[in-house]
Biopython code that builds the backbone (N, CA, C, O; Angstrom):
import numpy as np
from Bio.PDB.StructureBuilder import StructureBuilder

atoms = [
    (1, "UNK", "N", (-4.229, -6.238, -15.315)),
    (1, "UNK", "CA", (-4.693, -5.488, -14.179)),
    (1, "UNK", "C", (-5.538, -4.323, -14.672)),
    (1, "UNK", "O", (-5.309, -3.576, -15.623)),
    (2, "UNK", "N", (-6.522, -4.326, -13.860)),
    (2, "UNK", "CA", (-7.615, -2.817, -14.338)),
    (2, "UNK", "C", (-7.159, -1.853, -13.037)),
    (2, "UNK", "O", (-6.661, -2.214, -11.970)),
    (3, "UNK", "N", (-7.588, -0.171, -13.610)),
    (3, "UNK", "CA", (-6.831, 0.809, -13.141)),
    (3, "UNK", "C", (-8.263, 1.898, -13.592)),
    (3, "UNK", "O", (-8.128, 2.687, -14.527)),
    (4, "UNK", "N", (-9.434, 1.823, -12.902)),
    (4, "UNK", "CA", (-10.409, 2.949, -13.541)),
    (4, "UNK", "C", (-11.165, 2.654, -14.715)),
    (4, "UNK", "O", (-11.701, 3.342, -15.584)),
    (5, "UNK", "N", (-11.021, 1.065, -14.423)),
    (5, "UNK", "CA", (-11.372, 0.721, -15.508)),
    (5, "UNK", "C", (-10.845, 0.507, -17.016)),
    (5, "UNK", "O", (-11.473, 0.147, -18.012)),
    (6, "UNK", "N", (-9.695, 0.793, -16.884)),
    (6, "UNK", "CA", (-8.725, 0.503, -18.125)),
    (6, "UNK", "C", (-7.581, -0.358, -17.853)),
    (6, "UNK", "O", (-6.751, -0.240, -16.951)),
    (7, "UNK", "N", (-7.668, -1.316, -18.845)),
    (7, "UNK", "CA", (-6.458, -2.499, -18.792)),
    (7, "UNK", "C", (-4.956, -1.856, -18.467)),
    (7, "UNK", "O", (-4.735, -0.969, -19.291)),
    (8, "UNK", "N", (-3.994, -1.998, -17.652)),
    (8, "UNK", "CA", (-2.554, -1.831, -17.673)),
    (8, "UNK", "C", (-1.751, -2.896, -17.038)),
    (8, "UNK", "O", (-1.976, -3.551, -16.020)),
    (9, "UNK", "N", (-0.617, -2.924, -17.991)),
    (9, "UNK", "CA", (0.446, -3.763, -17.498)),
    (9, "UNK", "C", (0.478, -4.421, -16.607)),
    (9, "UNK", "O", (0.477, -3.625, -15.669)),
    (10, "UNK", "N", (0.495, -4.966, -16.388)),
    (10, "UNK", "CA", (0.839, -6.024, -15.088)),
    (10, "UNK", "C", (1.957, -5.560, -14.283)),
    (10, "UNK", "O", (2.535, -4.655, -14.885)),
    (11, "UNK", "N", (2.581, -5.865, -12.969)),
    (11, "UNK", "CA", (3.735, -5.610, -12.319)),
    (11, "UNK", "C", (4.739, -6.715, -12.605)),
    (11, "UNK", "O", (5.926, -6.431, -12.766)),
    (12, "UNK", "N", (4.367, -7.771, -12.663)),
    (12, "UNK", "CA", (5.442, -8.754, -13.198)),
    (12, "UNK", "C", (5.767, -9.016, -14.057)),
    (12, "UNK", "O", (6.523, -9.985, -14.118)),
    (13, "UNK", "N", (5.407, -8.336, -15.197)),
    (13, "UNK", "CA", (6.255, -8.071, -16.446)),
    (13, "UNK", "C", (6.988, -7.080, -16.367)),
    (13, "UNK", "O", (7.050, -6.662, -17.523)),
    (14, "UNK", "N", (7.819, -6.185, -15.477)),
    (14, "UNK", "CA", (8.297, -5.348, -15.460)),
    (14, "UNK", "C", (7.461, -3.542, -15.072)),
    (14, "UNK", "O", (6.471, -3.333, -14.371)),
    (15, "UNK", "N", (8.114, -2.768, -15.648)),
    (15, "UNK", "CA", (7.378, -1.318, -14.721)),
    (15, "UNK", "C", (5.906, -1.306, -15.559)),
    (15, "UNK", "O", (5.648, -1.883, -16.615)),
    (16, "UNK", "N", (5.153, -0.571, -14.846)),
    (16, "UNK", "CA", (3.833, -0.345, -15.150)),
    (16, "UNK", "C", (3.795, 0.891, -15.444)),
    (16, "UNK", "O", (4.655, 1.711, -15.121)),
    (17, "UNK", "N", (2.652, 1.146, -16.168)),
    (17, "UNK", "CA", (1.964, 2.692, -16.511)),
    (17, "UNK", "C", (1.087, 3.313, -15.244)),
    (17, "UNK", "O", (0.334, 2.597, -14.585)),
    (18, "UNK", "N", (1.291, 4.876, -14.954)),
    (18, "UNK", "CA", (0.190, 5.145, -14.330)),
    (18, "UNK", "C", (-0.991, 5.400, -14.978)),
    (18, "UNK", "O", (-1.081, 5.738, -16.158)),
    (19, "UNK", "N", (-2.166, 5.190, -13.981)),
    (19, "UNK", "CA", (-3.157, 4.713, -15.087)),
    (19, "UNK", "C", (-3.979, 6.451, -15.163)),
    (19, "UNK", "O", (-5.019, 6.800, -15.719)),
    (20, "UNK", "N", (-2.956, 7.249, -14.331)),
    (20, "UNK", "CA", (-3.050, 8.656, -14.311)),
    (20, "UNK", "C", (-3.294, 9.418, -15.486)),
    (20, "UNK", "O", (-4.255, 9.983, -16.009)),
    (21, "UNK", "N", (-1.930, 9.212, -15.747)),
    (21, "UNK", "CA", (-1.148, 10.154, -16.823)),
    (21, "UNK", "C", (-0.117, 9.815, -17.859)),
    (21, "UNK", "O", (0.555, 10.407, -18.703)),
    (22, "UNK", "N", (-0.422, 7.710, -17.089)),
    (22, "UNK", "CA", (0.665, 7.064, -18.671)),
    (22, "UNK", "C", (2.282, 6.987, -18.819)),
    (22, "UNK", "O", (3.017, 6.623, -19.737)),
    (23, "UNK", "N", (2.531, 7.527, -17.416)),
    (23, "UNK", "CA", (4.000, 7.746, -17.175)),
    (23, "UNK", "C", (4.783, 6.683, -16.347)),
    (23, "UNK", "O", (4.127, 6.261, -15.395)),
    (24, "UNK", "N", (5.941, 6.188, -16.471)),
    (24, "UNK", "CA", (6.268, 4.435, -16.049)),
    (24, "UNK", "C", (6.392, 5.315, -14.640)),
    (24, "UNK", "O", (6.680, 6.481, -14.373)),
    (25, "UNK", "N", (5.993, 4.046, -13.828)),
    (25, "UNK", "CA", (5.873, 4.328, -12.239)),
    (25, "UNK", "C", (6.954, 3.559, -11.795)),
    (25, "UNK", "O", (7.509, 2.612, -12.352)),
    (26, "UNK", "N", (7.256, 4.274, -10.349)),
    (26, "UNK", "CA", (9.291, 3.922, -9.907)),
    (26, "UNK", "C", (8.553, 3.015, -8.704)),
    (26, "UNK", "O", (7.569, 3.480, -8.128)),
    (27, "UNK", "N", (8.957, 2.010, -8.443)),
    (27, "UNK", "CA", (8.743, 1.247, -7.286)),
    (27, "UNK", "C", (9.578, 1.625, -6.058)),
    (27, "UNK", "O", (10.788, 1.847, -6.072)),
    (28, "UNK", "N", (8.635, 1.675, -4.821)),
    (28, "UNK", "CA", (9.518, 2.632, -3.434)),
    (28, "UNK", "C", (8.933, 1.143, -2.256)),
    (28, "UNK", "O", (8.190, 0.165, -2.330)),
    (29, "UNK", "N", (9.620, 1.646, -1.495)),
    (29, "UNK", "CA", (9.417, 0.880, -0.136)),
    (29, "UNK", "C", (9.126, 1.845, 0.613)),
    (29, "UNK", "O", (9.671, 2.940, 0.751)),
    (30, "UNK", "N", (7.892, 1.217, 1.286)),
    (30, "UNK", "CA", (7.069, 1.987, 2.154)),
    (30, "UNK", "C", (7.050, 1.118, 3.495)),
    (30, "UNK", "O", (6.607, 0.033, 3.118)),
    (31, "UNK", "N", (7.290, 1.040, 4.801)),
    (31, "UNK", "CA", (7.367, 0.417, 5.917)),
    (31, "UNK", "C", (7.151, -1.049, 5.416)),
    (31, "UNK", "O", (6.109, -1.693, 5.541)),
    (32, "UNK", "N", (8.600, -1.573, 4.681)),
    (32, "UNK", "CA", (8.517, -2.603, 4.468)),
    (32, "UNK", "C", (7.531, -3.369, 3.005)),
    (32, "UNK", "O", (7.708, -4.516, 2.597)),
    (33, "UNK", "N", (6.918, -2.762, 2.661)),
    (33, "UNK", "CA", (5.659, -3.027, 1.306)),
    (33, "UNK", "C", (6.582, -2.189, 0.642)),
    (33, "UNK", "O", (7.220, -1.309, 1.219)),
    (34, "UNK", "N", (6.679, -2.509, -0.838)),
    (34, "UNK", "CA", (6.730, -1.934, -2.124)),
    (34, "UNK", "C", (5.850, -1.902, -3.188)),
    (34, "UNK", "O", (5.445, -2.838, -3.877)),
    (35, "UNK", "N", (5.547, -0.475, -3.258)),
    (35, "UNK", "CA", (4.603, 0.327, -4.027)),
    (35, "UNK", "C", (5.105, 0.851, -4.791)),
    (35, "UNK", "O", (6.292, 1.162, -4.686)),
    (36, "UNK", "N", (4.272, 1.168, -5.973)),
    (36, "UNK", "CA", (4.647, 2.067, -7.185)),
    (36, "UNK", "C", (4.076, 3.402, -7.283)),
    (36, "UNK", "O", (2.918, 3.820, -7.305)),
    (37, "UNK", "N", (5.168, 3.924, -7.332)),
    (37, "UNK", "CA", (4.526, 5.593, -7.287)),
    (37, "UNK", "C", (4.695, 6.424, -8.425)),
    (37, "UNK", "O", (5.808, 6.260, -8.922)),
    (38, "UNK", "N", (4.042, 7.197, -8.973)),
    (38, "UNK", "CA", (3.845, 7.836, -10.165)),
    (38, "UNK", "C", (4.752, 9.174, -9.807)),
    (38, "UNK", "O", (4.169, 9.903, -9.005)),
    (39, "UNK", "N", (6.139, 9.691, -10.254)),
    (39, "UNK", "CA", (6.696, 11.063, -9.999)),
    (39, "UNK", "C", (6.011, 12.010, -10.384)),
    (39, "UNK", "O", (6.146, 13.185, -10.043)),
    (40, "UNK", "N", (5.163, 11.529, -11.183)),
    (40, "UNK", "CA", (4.887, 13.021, -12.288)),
    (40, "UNK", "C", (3.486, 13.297, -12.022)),
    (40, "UNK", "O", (3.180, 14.478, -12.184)),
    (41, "UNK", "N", (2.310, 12.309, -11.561)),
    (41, "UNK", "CA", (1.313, 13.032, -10.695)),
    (41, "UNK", "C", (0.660, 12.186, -9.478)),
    (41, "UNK", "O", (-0.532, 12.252, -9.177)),
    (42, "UNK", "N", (1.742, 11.284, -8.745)),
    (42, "UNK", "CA", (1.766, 11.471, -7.517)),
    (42, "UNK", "C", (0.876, 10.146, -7.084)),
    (42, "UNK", "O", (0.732, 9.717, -5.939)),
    (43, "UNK", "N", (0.031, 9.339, -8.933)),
    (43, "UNK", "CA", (-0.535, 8.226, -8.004)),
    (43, "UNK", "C", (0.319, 7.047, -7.308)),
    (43, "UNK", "O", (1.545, 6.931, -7.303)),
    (44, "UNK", "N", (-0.437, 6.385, -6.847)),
    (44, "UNK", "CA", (0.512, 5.199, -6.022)),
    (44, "UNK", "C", (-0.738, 3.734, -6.329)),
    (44, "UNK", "O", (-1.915, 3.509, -6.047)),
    (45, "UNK", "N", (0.298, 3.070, -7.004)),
    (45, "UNK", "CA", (-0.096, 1.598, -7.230)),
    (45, "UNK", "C", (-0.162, 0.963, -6.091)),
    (45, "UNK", "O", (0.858, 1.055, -5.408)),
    (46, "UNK", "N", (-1.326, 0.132, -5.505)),
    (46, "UNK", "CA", (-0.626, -1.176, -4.484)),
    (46, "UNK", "C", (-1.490, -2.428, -5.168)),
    (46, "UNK", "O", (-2.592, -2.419, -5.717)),
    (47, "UNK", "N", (-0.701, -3.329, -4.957)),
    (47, "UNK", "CA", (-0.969, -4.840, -5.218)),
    (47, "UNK", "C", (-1.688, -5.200, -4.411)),
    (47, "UNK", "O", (-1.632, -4.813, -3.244)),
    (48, "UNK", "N", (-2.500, -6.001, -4.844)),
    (48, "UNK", "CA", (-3.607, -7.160, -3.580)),
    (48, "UNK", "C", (-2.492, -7.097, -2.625)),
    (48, "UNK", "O", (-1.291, -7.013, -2.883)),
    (49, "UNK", "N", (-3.282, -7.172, -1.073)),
    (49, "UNK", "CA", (-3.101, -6.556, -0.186)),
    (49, "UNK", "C", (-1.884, -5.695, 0.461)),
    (49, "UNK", "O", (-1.628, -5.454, 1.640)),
    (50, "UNK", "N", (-1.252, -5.333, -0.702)),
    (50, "UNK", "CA", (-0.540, -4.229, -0.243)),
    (50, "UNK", "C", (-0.596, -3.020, 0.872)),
    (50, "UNK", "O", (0.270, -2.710, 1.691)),
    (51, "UNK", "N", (-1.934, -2.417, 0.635)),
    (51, "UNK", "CA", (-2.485, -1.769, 1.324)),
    (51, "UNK", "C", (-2.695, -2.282, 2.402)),
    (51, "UNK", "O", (-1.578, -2.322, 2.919)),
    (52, "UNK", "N", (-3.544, -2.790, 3.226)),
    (52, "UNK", "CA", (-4.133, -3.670, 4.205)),
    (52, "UNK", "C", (-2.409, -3.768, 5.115)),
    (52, "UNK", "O", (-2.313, -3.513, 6.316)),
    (53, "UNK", "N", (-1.391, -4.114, 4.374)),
    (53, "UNK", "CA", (-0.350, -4.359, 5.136)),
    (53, "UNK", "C", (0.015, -3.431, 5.524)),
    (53, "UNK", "O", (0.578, -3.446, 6.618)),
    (54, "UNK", "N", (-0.141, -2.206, 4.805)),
    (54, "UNK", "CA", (0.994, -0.847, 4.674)),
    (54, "UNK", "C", (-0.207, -0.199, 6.074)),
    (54, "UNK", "O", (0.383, 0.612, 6.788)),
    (55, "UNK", "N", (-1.417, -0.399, 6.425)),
    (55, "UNK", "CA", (-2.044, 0.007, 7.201)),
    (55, "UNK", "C", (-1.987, -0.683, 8.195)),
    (55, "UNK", "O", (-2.328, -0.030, 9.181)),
    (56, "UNK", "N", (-1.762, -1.535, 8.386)),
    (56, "UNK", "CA", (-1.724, -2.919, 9.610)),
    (56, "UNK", "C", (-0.157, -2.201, 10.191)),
    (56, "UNK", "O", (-0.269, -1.741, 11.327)),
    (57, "UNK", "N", (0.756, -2.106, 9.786)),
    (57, "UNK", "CA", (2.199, -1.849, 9.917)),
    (57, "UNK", "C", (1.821, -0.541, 10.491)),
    (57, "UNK", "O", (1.794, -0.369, 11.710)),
    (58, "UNK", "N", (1.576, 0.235, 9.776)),
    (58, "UNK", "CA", (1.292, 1.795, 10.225)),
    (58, "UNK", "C", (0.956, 1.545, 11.804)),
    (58, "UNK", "O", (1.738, 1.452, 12.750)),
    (59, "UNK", "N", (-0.496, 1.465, 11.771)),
    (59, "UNK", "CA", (-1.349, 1.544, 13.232)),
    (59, "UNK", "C", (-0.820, 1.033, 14.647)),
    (59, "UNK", "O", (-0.925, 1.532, 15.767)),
    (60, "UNK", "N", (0.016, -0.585, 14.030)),
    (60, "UNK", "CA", (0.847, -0.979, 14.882)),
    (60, "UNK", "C", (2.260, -0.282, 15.121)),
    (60, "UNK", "O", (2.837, -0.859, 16.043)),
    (61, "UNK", "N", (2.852, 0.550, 14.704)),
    (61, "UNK", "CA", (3.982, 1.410, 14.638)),
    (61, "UNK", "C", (3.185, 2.732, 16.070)),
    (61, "UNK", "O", (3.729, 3.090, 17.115)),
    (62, "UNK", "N", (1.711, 3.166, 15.492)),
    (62, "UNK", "CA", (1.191, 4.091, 16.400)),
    (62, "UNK", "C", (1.060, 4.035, 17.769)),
    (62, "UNK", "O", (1.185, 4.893, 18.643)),
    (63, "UNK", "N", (0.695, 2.487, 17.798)),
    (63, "UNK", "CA", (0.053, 2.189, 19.430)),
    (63, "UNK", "C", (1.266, 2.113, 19.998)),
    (63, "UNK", "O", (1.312, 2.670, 21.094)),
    (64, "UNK", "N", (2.280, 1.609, 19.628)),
    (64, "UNK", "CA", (3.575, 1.575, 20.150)),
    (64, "UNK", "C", (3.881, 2.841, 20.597)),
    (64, "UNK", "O", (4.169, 3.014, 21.782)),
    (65, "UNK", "N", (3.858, 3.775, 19.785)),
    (65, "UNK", "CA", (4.292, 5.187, 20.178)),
    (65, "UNK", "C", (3.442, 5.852, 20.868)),
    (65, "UNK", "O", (3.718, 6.941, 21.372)),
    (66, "UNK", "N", (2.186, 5.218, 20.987)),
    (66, "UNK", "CA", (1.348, 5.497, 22.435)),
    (66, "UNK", "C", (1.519, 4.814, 23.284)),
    (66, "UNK", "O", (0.803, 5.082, 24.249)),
    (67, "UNK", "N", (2.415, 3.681, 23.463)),
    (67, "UNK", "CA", (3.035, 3.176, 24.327)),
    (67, "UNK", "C", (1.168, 1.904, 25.042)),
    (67, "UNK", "O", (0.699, 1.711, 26.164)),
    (68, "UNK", "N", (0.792, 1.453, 23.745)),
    (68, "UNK", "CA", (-0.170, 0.458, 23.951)),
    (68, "UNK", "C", (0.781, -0.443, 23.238)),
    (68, "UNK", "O", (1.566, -0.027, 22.385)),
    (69, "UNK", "N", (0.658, -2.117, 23.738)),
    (69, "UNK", "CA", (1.334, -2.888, 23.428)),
    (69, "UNK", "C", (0.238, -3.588, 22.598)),
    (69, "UNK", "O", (-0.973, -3.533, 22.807)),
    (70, "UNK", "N", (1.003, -4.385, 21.432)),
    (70, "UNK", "CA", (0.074, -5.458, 20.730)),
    (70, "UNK", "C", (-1.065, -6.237, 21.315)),
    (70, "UNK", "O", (-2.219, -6.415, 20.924)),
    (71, "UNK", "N", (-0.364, -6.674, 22.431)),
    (71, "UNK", "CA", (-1.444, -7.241, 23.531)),
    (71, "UNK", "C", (-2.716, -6.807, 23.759)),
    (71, "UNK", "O", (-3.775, -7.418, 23.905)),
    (72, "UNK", "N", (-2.478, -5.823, 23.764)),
    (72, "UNK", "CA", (-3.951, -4.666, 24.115)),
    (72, "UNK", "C", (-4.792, -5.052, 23.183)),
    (72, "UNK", "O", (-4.556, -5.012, 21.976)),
    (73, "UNK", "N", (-6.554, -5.732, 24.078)),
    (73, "UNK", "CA", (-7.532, -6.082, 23.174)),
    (73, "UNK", "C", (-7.803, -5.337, 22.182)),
    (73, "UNK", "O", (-7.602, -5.860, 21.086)),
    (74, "UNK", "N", (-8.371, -3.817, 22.190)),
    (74, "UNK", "CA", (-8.362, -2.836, 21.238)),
    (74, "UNK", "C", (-7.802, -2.963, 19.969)),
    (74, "UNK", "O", (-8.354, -3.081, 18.876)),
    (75, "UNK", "N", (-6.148, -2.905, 20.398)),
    (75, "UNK", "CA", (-5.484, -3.177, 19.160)),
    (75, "UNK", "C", (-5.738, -4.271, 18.574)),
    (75, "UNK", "O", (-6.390, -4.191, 17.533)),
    (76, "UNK", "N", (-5.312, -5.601, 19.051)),
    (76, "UNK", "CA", (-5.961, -6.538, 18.094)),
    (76, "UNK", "C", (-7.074, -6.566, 18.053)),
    (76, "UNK", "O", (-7.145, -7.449, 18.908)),
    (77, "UNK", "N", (-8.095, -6.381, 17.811)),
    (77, "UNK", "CA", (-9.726, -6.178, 17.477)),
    (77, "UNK", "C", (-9.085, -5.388, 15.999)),
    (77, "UNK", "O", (-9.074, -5.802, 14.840)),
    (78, "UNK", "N", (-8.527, -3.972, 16.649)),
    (78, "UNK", "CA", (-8.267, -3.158, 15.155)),
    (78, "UNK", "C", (-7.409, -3.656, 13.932)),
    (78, "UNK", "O", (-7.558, -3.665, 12.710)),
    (79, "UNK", "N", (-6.639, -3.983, 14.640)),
    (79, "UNK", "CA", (-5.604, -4.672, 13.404)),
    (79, "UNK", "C", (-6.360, -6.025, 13.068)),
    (79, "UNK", "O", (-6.774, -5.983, 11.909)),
    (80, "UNK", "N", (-6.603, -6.949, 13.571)),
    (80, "UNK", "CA", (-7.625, -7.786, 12.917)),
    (80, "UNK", "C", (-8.717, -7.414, 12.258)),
    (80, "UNK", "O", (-8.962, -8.438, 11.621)),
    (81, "UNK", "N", (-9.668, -6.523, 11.935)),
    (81, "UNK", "CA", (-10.833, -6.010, 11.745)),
    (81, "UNK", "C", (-10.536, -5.749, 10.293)),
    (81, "UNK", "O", (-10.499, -4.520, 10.225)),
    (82, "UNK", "N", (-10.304, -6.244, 9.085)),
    (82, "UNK", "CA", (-9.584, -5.962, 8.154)),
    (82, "UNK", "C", (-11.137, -6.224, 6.986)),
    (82, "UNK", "O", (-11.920, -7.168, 6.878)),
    (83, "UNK", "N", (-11.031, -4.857, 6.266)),
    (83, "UNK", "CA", (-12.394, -4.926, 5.305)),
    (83, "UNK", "C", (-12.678, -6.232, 4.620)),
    (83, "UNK", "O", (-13.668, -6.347, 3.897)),
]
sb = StructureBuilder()
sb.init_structure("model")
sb.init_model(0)
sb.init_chain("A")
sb.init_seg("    ")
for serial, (resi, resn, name, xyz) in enumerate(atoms, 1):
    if name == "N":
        sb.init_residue(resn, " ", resi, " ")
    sb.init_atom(name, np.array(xyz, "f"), 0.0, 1.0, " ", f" {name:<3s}", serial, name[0])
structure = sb.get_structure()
């Protein structure tokens, strides 16, 4: 895996380096996705589409609490609309 352009560890060989500061990164659960987060300066690893999920989950968590249902064209347009 590249990280800024520099080779690091893979995740399935076990913990990874941040590609920060070189320090093993602790794996967390984030609304369901698990990410690796760096304690010591705060970066955060995500795996192919990690992200994309952890944002899809998010937005749909929002409209809810705006009390828009999935249904709502908007929302799916947005949550489908994926880079």
């Amino acid at each position: 895996m590249y990280c800024g352009g520099a080779l690091v560890q893979d995740k399935r060989s076990g913990s990874i380096q941040c590609c920060g500061c070189l320090s093993v990164m602790e794996e967390v659960e984030i609304e369901g996705v698990f990410v690796n987060i760096c304690s010591n300066c705060g970066g955060i690893w995500f795996d192919v589409g990690e992200l994309e999920t952890l944002i899809e989950r998010t937005a749909i968590r929002e409209f809810h609490a705006l009390g828009i249902s999935q249904e709502c064209e908007k929302m799916r347009t947005l949550v489908q609309s994926k880079p």
